[in-house]
MIPA-165969 format. One record per residue (C-alpha): x, y, z. Coordinates in nm, 4 decimals, decimal comma, m for minus. Each point is the difference from the previous one (the first is absolute). Example, Ala and Ser with C-alpha at 12.3 -4.5 7.8 and 13.67 -1.06 7.14 Angstrom:
MIPA-165969
R        c1        c2        c3
R    1,2300   m0,4500    0,7800
R    0,1370    0,3440   m0,0660
END
This chain:
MIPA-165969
R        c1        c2        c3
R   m2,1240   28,2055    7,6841
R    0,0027    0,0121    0,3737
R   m0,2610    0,2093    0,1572
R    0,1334    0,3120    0,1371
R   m0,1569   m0,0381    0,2858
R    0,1880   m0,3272    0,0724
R    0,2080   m0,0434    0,3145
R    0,2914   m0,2676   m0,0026
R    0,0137   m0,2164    0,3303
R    0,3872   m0,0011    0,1272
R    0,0575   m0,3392    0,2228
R    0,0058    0,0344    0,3631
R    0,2912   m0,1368    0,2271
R   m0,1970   m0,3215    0,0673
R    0,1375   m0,3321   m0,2488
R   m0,2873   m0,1472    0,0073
R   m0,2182    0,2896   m0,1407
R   m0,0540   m0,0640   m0,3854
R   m0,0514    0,3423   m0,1523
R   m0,0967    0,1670   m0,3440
R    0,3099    0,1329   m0,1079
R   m0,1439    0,2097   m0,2808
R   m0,3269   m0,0664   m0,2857
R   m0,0228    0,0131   m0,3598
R   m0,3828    0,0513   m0,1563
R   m0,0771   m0,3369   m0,1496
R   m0,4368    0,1323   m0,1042
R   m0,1297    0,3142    0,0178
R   m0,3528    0,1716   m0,2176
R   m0,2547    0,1595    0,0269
R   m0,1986    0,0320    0,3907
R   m0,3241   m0,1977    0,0431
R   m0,2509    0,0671    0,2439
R   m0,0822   m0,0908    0,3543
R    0,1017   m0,4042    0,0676
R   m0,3024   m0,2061   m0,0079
R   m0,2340   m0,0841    0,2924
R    0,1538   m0,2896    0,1896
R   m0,1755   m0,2854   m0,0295
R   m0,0951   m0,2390    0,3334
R    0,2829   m0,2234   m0,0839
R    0,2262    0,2814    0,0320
R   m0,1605    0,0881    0,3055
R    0,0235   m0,3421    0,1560
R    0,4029    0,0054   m0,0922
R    0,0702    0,3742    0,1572
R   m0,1822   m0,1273    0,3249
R    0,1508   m0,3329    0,0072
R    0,4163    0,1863   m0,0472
R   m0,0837    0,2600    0,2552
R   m0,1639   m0,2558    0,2791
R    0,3053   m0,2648   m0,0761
R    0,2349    0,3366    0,0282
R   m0,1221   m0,0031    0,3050
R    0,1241   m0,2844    0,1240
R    0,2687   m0,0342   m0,1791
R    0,1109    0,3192    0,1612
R   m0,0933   m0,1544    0,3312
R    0,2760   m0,2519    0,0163
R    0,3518    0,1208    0,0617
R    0,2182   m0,1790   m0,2224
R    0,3364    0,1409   m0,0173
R    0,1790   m0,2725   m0,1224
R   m0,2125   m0,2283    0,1778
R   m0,3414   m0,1444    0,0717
R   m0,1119   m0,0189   m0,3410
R   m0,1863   m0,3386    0,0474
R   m0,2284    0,2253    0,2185
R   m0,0497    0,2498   m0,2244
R   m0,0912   m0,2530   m0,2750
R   m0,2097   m0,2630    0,1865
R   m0,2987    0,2233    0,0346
R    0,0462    0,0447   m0,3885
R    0,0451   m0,3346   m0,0789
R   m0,3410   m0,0917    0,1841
R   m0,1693    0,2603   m0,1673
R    0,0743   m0,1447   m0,3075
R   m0,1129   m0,3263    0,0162
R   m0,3482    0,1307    0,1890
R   m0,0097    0,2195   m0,3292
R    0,0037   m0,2821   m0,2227
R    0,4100   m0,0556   m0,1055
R    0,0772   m0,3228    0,1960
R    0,3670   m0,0110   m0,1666
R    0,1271    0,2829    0,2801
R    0,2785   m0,1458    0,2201
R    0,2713    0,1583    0,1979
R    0,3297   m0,1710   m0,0724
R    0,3155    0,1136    0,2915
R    0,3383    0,0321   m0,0575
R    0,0695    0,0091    0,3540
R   m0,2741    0,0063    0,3451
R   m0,1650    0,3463   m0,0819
R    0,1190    0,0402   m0,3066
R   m0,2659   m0,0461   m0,2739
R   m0,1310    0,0027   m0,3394
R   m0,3303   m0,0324   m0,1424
R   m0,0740   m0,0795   m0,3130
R   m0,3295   m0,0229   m0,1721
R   m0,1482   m0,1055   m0,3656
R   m0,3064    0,0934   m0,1714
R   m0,0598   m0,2132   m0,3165
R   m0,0678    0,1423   m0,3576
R   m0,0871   m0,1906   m0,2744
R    0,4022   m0,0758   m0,0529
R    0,0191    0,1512   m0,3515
R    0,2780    0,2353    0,1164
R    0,2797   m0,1004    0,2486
R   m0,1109    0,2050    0,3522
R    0,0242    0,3588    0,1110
R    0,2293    0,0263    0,3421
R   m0,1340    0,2455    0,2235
R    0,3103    0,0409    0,2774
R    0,0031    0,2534    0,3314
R    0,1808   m0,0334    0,3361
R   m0,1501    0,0287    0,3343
R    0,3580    0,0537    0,2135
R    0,0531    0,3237    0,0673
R    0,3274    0,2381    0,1146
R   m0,0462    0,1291    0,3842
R   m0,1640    0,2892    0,1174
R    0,2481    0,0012    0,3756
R    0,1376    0,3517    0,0584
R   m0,1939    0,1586   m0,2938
R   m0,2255    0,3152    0,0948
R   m0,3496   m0,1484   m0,1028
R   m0,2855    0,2200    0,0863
R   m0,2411   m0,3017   m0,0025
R    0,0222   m0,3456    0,1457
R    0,2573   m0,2059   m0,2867
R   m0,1947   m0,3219    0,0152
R   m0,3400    0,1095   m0,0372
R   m0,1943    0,1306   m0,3014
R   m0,0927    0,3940    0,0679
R   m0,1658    0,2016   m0,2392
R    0,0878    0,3264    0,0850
R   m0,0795    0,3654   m0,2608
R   m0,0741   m0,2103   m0,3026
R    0,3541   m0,2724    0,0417
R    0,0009   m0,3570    0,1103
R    0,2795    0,0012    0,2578
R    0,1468   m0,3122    0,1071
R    0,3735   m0,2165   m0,0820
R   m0,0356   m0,2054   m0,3013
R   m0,3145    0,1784   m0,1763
R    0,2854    0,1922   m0,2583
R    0,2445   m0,3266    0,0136
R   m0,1249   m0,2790   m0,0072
R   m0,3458   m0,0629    0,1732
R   m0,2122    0,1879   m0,2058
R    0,0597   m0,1268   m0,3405
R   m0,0082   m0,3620    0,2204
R   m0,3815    0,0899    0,0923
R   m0,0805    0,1347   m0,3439
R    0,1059   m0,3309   m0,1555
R   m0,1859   m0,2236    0,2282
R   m0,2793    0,2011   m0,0404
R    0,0422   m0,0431   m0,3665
R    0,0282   m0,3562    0,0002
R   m0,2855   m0,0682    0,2428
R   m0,2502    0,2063   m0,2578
R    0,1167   m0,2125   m0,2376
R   m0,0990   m0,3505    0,1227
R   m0,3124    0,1572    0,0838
R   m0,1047    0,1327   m0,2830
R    0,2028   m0,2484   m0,2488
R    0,0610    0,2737   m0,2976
R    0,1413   m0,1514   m0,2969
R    0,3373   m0,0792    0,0837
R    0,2615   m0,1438   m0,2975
R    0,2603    0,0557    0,2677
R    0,0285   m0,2260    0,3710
R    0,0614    0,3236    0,2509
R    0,2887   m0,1342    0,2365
R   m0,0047    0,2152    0,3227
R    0,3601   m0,0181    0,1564
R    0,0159    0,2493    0,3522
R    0,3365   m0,0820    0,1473
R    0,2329    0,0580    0,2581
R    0,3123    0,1642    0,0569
R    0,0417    0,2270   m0,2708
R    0,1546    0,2823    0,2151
R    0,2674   m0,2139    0,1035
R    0,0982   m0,1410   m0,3994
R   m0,2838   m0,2316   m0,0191
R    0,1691   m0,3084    0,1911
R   m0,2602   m0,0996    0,1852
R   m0,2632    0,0772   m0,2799
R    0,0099   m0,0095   m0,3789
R    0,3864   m0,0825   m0,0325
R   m0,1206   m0,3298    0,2061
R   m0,2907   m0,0024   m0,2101
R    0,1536   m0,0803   m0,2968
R    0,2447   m0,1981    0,1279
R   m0,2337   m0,2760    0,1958
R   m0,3070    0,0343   m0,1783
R    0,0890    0,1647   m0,3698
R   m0,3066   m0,2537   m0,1364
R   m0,2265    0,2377    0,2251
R    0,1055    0,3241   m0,2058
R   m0,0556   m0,1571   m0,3969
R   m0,1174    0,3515   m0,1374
R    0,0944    0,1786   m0,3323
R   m0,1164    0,3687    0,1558
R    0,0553    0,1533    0,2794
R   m0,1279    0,3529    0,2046
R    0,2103    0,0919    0,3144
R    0,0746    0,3201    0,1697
R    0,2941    0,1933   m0,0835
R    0,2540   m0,0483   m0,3080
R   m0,1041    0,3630    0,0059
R   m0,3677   m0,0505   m0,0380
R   m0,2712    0,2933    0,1696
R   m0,2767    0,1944   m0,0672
R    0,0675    0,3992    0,0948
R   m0,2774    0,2219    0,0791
R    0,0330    0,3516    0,0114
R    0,0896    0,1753    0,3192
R   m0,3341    0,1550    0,0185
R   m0,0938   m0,3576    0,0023
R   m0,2830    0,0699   m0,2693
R    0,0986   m0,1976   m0,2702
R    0,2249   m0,2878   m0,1226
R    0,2873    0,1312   m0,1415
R    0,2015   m0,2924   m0,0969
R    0,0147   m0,3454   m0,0407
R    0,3859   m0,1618   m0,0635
R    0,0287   m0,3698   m0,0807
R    0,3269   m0,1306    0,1752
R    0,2207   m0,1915   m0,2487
R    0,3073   m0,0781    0,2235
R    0,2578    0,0509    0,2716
R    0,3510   m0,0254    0,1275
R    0,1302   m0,2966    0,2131
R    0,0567    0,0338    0,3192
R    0,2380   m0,1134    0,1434
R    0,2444    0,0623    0,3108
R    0,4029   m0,1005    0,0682
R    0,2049   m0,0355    0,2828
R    0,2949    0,1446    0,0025
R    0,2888   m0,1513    0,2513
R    0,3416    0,1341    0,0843
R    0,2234   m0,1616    0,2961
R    0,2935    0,1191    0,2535
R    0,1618   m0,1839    0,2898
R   m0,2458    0,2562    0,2398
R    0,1558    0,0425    0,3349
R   m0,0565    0,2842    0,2840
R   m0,0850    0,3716   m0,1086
R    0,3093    0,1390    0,1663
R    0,2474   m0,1154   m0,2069
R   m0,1056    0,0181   m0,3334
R    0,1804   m0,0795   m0,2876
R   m0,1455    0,0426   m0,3575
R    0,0261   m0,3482   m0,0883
R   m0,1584   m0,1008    0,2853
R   m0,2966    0,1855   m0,1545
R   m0,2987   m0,1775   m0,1981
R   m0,1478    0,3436    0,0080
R    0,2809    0,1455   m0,2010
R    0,0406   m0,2900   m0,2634
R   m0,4627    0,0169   m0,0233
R    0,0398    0,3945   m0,0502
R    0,2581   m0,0364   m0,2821
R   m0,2020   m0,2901   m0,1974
R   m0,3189    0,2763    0,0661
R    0,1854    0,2954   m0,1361
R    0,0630   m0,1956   m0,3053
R   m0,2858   m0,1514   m0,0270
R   m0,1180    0,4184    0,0185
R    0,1549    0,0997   m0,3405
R   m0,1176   m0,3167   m0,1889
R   m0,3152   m0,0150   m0,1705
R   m0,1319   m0,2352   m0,2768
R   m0,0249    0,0552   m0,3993
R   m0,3349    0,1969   m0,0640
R   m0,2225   m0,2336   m0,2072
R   m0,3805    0,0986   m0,1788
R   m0,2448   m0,2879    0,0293
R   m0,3258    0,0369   m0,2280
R   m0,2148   m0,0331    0,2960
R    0,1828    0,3707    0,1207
R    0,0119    0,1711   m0,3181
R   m0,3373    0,1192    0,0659
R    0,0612    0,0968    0,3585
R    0,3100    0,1892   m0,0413
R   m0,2189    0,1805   m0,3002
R   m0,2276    0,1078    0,2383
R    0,2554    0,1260    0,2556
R    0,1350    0,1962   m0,2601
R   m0,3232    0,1776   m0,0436
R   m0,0135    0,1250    0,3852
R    0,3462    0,1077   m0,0029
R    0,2600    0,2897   m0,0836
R    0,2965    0,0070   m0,1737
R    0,2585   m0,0933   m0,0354
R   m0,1823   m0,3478    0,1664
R   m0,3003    0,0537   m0,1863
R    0,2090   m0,0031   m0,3329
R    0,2558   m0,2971    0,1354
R   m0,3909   m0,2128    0,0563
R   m0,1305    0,0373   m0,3144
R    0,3313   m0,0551   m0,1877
R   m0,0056   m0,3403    0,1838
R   m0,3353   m0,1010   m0,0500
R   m0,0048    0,1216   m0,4103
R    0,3301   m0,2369   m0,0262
R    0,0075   m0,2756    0,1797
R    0,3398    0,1112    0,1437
R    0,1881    0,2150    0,2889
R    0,3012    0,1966   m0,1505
R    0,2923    0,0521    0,2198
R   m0,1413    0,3555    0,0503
R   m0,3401   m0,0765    0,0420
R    0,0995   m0,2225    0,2507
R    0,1776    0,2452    0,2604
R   m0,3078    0,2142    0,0177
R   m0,2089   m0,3313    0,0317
R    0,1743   m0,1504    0,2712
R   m0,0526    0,3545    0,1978
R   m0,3869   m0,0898    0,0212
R   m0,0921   m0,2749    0,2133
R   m0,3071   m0,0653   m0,2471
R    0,2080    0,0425   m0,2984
R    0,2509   m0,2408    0,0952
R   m0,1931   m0,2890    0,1938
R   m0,1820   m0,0031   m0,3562
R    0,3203   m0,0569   m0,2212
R    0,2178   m0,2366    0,2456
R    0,0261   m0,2569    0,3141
R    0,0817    0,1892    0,3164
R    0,1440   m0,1071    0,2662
R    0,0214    0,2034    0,3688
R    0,1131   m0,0874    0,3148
R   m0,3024    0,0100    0,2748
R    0,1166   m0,1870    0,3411
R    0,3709    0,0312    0,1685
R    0,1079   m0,2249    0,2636
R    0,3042   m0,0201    0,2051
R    0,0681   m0,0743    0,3622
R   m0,2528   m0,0368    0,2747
R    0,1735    0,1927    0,2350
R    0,1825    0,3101   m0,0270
R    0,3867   m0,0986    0,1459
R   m0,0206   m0,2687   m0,2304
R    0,1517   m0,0180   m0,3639
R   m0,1741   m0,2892   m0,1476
R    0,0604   m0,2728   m0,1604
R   m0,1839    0,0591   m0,3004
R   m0,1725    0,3112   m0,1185
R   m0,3509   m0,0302   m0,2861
R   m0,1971    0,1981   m0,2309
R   m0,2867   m0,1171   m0,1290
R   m0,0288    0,1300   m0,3697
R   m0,3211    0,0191   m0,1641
R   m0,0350    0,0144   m0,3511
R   m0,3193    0,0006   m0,3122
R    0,0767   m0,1688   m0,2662
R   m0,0721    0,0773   m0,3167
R   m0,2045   m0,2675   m0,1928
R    0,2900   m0,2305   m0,1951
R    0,2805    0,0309    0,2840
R    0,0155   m0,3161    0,2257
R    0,0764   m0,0141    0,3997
R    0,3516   m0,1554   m0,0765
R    0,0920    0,2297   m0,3241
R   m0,1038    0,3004    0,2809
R    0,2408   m0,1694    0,2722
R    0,2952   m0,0456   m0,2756
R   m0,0330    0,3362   m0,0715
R   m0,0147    0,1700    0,3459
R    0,3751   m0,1932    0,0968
R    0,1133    0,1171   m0,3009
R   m0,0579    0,3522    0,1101
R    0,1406   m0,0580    0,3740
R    0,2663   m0,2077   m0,1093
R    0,1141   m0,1393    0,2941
R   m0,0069   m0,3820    0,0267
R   m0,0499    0,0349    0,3948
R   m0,2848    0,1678   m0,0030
R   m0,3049   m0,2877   m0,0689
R   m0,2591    0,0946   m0,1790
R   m0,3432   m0,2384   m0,0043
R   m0,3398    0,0382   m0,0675
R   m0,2932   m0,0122    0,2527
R   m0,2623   m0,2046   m0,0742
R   m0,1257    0,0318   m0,3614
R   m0,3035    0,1877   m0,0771
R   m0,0610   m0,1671   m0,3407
R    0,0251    0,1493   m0,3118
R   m0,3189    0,1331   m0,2245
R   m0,0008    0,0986   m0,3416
R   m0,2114    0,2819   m0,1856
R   m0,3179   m0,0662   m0,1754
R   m0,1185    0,1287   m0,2934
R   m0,1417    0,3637   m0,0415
R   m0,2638   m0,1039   m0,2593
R   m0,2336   m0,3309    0,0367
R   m0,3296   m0,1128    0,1891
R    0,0169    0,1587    0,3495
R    0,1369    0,3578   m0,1672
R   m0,2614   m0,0018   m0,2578
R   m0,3044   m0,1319    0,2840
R    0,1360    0,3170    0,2086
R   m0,0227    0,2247   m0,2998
R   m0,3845   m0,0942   m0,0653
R   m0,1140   m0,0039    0,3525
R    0,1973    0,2868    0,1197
R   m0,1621    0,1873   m0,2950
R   m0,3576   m0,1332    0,0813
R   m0,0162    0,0940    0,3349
R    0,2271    0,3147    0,0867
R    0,0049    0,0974   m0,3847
R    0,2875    0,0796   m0,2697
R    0,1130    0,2919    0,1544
R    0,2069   m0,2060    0,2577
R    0,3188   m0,0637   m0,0814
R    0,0816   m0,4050   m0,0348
R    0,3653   m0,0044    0,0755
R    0,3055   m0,2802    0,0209
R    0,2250   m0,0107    0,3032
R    0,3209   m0,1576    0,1089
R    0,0828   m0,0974    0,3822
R    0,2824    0,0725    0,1756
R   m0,0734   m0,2561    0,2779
R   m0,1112   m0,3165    0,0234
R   m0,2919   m0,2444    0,0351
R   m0,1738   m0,3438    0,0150
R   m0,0117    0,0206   m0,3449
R    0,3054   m0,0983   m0,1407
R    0,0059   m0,2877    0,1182
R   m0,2742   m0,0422   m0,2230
R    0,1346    0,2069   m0,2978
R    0,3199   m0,2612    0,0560
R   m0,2399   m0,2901   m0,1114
R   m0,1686    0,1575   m0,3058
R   m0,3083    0,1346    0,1724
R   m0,0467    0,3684   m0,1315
R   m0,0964    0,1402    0,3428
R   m0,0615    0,3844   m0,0322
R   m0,0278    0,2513    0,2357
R   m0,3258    0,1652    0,0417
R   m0,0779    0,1162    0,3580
R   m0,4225    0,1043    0,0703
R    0,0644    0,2333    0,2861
R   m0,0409    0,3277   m0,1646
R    0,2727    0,2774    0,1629
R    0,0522    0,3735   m0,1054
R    0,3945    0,1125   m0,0216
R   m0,0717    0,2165    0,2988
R   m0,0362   m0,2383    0,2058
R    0,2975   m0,2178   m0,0909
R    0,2397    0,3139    0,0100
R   m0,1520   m0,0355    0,4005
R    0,0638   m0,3422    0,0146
R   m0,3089   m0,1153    0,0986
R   m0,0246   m0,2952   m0,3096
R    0,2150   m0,2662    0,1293
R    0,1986   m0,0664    0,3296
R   m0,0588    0,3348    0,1327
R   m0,1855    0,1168    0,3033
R   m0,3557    0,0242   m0,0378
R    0,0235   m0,2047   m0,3601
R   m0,3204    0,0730   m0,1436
R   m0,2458   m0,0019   m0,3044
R   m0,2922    0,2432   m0,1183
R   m0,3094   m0,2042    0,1312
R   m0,2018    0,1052   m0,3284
R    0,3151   m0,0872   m0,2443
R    0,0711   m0,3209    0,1781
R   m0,3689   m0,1510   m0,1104
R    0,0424    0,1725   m0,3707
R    0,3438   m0,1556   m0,0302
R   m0,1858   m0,3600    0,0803
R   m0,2574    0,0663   m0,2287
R    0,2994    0,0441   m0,2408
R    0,2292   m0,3040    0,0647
R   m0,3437   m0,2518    0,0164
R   m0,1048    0,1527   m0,4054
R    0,3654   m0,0632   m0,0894
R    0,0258   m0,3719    0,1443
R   m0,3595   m0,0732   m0,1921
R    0,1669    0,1854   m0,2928
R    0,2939   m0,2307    0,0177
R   m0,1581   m0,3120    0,0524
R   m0,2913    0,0076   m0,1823
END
């Protein structure tokens, strides 16, 4: 069962935030003692992530500049003995490093995959400079140590303590740090696979996100939780297009309106909502919400999860519960509204940009079908934005789950909860997850639920990470990747 003390993340307003929608226990048993003394390997890796933090943190690369972010870390690689680091651009400023240390070849490799763009930090309140590492009461504070830059430095660290000290690998380690990711992953791992798929040949993957994290209690005293992301919606956006003749303010005349004809299509669009639908890889989720609810939603949850299926009834107390129903269907929303550019103008043509998550299983085109259907009106166009790319759950049993389960209990013992999650955002990895690679979500910067209920995990003003958690969660992800590809 869930532990009681257990607090479900609800997403924020930002789309590109993937959050833990809700947990299910996967391993739980009896408490061991104190983790073991780390060794000076596991030294060597903490102070390697938290000096390349550093850096990374350094560089302001808000959809931008991530060839400077990565060329320091690309000669630091080949001085530490991996000469296959290069830094391949999709456009001037705009690249990608990959990286390979060689196992013995007995397995196919382990992808280790993080994202050094961040969001911006102009006209948020920080309390500390944005763009420079601060350690400040216990936190590293700093964009990008929560999303993306710290797991970016962990890996690299990882992979440099690797070549040196050449453990027995059955597994190459690909290092992938891309670009872009914020903005759909154009520039990054979408172009990736697209221009250089030979680059990317692994059977395993670890990412952040899917609705992977570790919790830590709010007291900050202990880990509290580890959930293993196993998927997430699609993201993706459409524009929505209605025209009129326009013509001058003062003598209006309704079907000289765009406006009027955009408002109708949006009212419809209002009172339409897809068929609820129960994938395996939510089952477990939505049992878990059920657990930290009341009825009747608590009740309408576990009914769900138990069957398989949404009954009419269920449904109407679902679709009240913005958790509850971005588990069971694709949602779509309107976001942006734009008409005229001047106010004595009726314009031309009016458009709503409509963003939607889809559910793993509905396509782009099956999504725009359905939303004309619902506006019904054959002069209002309807086309996607650029497409995000489609990912597809991986499974909640297998190598990386079980690896978690055994290092998770060796070093912060059985009485943390090992947990599955489902994402409602969306991430590099499904492009990956679209190719076969079973790319899970497993993020090493330890965060209590306090702290994200503040906002301070990801996009936020002063984004930040306990100092002392940060190095444990390191510790962590480098026992799992030996696990893995040993």
């Amino acid at each position: 069962m869930l532990e009681a003390s257990c607090t479900l993340r609800r997403p924020s307003g930002d789309p590109m935030i993937t959050r833990i929608a809700a947990v299910v226990v996967l391993a739980a048993g009896p408490a061991l003692a104190d983790p073991p003394p780390l060794s000076d390997s596991e030294q060597r890796i903490q102070r390697e992530a938290r000096r390349l933090l550093e850096k990374l943190v350094a560089v302001e690369t808000v959809a931008a500049n991530e060839t400077k972010a990565l060329s320091f870390l690309s000669e630091h690689l080949h001085k530490s003995g991996i000469p296959s680091a290069r830094i391949y651009e999709s456009a001037p400023g705009r690249g990608n490093l990959v990286a390979r240390v060689k196992g013995n070849g007995r397995k196919r490799p382990l992808l280790l995959l993080a994202h050094v763009d961040v969001v911006p930090a102009t006209g948020q309140p920080w309390t500390v400079p944005a763009f420079k590492l601060t350690e400040k009461d216990g936190y590293l504070y700093g964009r990008g140590v929560n999303d993306d830059k710290g797991m970016a430095a962990a890996i690299v660290a990882i992979a440099i303590e690797a070549a040196r000290t050449k453990p027995p690998l059955s597994r190459d380690l690909i290092l992938a740090v891309t670009a872009g990711e914020e903005t759909g992953g154009f520039a990054g791992m979408g172009w990736l696979v697209e221009k250089h798929p030979e680059l990317l040949d692994a059977e395993l993957g670890l990412n952040e996100g899917n609705g992977g994290a570790v919790t830590v209690t709010d007291d900050l005293a202990r880990i509290q939780r580890v959930t293993i992301g196993l998927g997430q919606k699609t993201y993706q956006s459409y524009r929505m297009t209605a025209r009129g003749r326009g013509g001058h303010s003062s003598t209006p005349r309704s079907d000289l309106s765009s406006i009027y004809a955009l408002a109708t299509a949006l009212q419809r669009l209002s009172a339409f909502s897809f068929p609820p639908r129960v994938l395996p890889a939510t089952r477990p989720g939505i049992a878990a919400l059920a657990a930290a609810e009341k009825p009747p939603l608590s009740e309408a949850l576990r009914r769900t999860a138990e069957t398989g299926q949404v009954s009419a009834e269920d449904d109407v107390i679902l679709s009240r519960d913005s958790i509850g129903n971005a588990f069971i269907r694709t949602t779509c929303i309107p976001t942006m509204l734009q008409g005229s550019n001047q106010e004595n103008v009726l314009p031309v043509s009016a458009e709503a940009i409509v963003q939607c998550r889809l559910l793993p299983g509905d396509t782009i085109e099956g999504v725009q079908q359905a939303l004309a259907k619902a506006v019904a009106d054959p002069k209002v166009e309807i086309t996607p934005t650029q497409p995000w790319g489609v990912g597809k759950p991986v499974p909640g049993d297998g190598e990386i789950p079980d690896a978690v389960r055994r290092v998770t209990r060796q070093l912060w013992g059985d009485d943390v909860a090992i947990v599955s999650g489902f994402g409602f955002g969306a991430n590099d990895g499904r492009y990956l997850t679209a190719r076969g690679i079973h790319v899970y979500g497993l993020h090493p910067n330890p965060i209590s639920a306090a702290d994200d209920r503040l906002g301070y995990d990801a996009h936020g003003p002063d984004e930040r990470v306990s100092a002392r958690w940060y190095a444990e969660g390191v510790r962590w992800l480098n026992a799992v990747v030996l696990e893995i590809a040993r």
